[in-house]
N, C-alpha and C positions, 0 to 999 in steps of 0.2 A: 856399574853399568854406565853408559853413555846415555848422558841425559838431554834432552830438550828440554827447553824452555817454552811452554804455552798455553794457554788460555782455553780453558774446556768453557764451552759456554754453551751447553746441551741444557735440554728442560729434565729434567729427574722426576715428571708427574708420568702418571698413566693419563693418556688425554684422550677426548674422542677421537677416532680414525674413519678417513675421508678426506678428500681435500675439499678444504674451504676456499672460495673466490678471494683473489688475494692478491688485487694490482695488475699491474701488466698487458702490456700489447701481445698478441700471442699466446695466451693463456697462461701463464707462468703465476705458480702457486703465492708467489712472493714478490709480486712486483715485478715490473719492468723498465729498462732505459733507454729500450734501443729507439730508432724513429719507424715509422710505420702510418699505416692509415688510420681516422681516429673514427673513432663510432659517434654518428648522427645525430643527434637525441630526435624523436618520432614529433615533437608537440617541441612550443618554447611557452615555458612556466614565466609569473611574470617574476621579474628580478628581486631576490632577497637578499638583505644581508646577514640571515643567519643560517648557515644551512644544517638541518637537526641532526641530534644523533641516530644512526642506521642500530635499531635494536636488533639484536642477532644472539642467538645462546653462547654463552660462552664453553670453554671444552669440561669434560666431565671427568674430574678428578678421582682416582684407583689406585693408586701406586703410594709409594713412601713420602709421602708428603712431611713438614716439618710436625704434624700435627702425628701424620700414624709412623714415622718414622722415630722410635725411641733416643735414637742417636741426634736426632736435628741435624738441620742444616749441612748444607758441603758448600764451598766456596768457587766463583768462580776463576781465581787468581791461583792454581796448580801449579805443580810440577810432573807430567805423565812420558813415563819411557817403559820400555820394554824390561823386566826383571824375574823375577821368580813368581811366580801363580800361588797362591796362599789358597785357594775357593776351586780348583776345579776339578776335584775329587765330588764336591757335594754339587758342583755344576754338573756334572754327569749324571749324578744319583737321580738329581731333580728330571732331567730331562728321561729319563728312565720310568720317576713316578708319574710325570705327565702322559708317556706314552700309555700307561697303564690305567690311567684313570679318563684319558680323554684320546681312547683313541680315531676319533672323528677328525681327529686336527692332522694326522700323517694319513699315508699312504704307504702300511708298513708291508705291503707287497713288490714296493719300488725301493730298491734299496741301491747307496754306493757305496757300502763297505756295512760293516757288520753294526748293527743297531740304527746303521745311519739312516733314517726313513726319508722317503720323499716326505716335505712337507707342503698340505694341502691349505694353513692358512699363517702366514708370518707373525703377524700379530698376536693372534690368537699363542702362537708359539711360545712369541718373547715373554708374553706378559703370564703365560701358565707357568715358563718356569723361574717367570721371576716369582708370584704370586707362594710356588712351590718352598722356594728358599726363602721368603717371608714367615713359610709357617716352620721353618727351621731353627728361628732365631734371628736370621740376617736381613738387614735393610737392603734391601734389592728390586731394579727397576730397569726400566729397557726404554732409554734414551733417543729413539727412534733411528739408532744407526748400532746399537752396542748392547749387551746387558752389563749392567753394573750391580756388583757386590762388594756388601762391607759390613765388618760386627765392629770398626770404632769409627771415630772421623780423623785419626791420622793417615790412612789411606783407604782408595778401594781399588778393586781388581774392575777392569774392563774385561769383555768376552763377546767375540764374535759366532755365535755358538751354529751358522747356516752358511753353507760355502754358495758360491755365485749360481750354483745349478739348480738352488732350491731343496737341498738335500741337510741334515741334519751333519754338525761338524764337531765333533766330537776330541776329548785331550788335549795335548800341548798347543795345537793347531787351533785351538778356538782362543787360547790366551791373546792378547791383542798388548795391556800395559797396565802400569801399575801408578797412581797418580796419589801424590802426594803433598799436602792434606785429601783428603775425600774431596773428590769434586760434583757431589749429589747429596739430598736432593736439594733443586734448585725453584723458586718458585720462578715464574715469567717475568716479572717486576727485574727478577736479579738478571736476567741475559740479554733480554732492550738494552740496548746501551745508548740507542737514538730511532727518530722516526726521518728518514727523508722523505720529503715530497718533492716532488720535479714534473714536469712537462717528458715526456717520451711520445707523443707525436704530433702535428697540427696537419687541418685540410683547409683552406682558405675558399669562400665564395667566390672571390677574381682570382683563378689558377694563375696568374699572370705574376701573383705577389712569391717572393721567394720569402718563406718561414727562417725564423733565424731556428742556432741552433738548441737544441734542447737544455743544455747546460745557463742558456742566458739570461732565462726566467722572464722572457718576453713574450707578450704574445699580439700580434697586429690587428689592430679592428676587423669587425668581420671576416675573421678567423676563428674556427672551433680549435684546440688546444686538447690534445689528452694529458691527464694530471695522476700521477698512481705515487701511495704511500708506502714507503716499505721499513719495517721491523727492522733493524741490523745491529749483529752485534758489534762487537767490542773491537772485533777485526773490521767492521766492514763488511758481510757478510751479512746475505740474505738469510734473516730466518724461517725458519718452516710453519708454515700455518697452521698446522694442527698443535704447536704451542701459543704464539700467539691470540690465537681464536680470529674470528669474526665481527667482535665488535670495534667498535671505531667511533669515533663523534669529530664531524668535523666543522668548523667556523671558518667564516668567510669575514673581512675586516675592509670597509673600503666607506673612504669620503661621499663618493656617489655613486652614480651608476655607471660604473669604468669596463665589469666584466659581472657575465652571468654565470653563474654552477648549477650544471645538471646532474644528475642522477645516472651512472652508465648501469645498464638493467642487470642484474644478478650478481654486480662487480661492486661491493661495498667499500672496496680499498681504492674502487676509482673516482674520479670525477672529471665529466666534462665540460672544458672551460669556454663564455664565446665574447671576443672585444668586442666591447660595447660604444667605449669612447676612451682618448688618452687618459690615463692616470695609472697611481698605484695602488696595490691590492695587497690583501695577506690571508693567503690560504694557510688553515692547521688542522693537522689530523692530531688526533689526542689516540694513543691505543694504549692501555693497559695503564695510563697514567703519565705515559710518556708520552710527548708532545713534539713535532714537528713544524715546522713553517714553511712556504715557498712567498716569500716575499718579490712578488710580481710585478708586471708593470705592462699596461695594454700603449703599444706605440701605434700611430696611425699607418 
C-alpha cells in the first residue's frame, strides 16, 4: 500500500462533550488570531502582578485510558495509510448490539440503506460502540473524529462508522486506515506540543492611534489588547477543547506597572490586556503542564 507519513495526534480518552470556552475572537472553541473588536472589561481592577489560576473541572475520563486499556499506551509518532481492515466484521456486530440494547440512540425508522439507522445522538454512538468492543476484548475508543480499534500496540484500525447525512455507515466504506505502531490511547500531556499566546485584537481610547499588528506583541498605552492561549499540536494545529479541558493558570511577569490583565467573562483562555505605561511584560498561560509565553512590550 502507499504509505504516508504522519502524525496522529488525537486524544484516545473518552472526554466530557460540550464545548468549552476556549480563546478566540468570534467564538472559536480553540483560540483565535485574526484581528477584530476587543471586549471592554465593565469595571478596571486595580493592577496585579499575578493573575490566578481560572479553576474550571477538568474532562471526565471513560474510554481506554493507559490505566483501563490492557495494552498501554499508543504513540504519537505513526505511520497511517489505507490497507486491509482486520476489526470490521466485529465493527458491524458491535454497532448491531448497540442498536439492540440502546435503541434510544437511532432512529431506526429513518433508514439509508439496510441496518443503516438515522442516528439521533453521535456521541452517544461512537462511545457505545466503542464501549461494546471494549467488552469484546479490544481496546477501543472514539477520537473525536474516528473509532479506533486494537487487540496489540503494533497497529490499530481507524473507522468512520457515520456518513455526512447522519446516517449509520456500515462495511468497507467505514474503514478509513490502518496506523502503524497503534497510535492510541493517548493521554493530553502527549498531543500539546506548545501553548501560543498572542494578541488577536486591540481597541484604543484615541481612535486616531493605529494598532500595530498582532504578530508584534506590542501593545500602545491606553489601548485594550485582546490576548487568547491556544493548545496546538505538533503540526501546528488548533486542538479541540473537549481534550484539552478548561483549566488554565496564567501569570503575568512585569518590573512595574507597564500593562493590566483582565478577566474576559466566560472566556478562560482569554485575557484582556490595557497599556499602562512603556515597558516590558510576560504573559503565560500553563494548560495541562504546558507552558506558553507572550513576551510583550506596552509602547507609548
Amino acid at each position: 500500500m502507499n504509505e504516508t507519513r504522519v502524525r496522529v495526534l488525537r486524544l484516545s480518552i473518552v472526554v466530557a462533550v460540550g464545548a468549552f470556552g476556549c480563546g478566540g475572537g468570534g467564538g472559536s472553541p480553540t483560540g483565535g488570531t485574526g484581528g477584530g473588536a476587543v471586549a471592554t472589561p465593565a469595571a478596571t481592577p486595580t493592577p496585579a502582578t499575578v493573575v490566578q489560576p481560572t479553576p474550571t473541572p477538568t474532562p471526565t475520563p471513560g474510554g481506554p485510558t493507559t490505566s483501563t486499556c490492557p495494552l498501554g499506551k499508543g504513540t504519537v509518532d505513526t505511520r497511517c495509510a489505507r490497507g486491509t481492515p482486520s476489526f470490521m466484521a466485529d465493527v458491524d456486530a458491535a454497532i448491531d448490539q448497540l442498536a439492540a440494547e440502546h435503541p434510544e440512540i437511532f432512529d431506526t425508522r429513518d433508514l439509508a440503506g439496510p441496518r443503516e439507522y438515522k442516528v439521533k445522538d453521535v456521541d452517544a454512538y461512537y462511545r457505545g460502540v466503542a464501549s461494546v468492543l471494549r467488552t469484546k476484548g479490544y481496546c477501543a475508543d472514539y477520537d473525536l473524529v474516528e473509532l479506533q480499534v486494537k487487540n496489540s500496540n503494533d497497529f490499530n484500525d481507524q473507522y468512520d462508522i457515520l456518513i455526512s447525512q447522519g446516517y449509520v455507515r456500515r462495511g468497507a466504506g467505514s474503514y478509513r486506515s490502518t496506523c502503524s505502531p497503534a497510535a492510541f490511547p493517548l493521554d493530553p500531556e502527549d498531543v500539546i506540543a506548545q501553548v501560543r499566546v498572542a494578541f488577536f485584537g486591540f481597541r484604543c481610547l484615541d481612535e486616531s492611534k493605529t494598532p500595530p499588528r498582532n504578530g508584534e506583541g506590542k501593545i500602545p498605552v491606553d489601548c485594550f489588547g485582546n490576548v487568547t492561549a491556544s493548545p496546538k499540536n505538533r503540526e501546528g494545529h488548533d486542538i479541540d477543547s473537549r481534550i484539552h479541558g478548561e483549566q488554565i493558570q496564567w501569570t503575568l511577569s512585569q518590573e512595574d506597572r507597564y500593562v493590566r490583565v483582565d478577566d474576559q467573562e466566560g472566556v478562560p483562555f482569554n485575557k484582556v490586556l490595557f497599556g499602562l505605561a512603556p515597558g516590558h511584560f510576560s504573559l503565560c498561560a500553563t494548560v495541562r503542564g504546558i507552558q506558553g509565553c507572550l513576551n510583550g512590550e506596552v509602547i507609548p
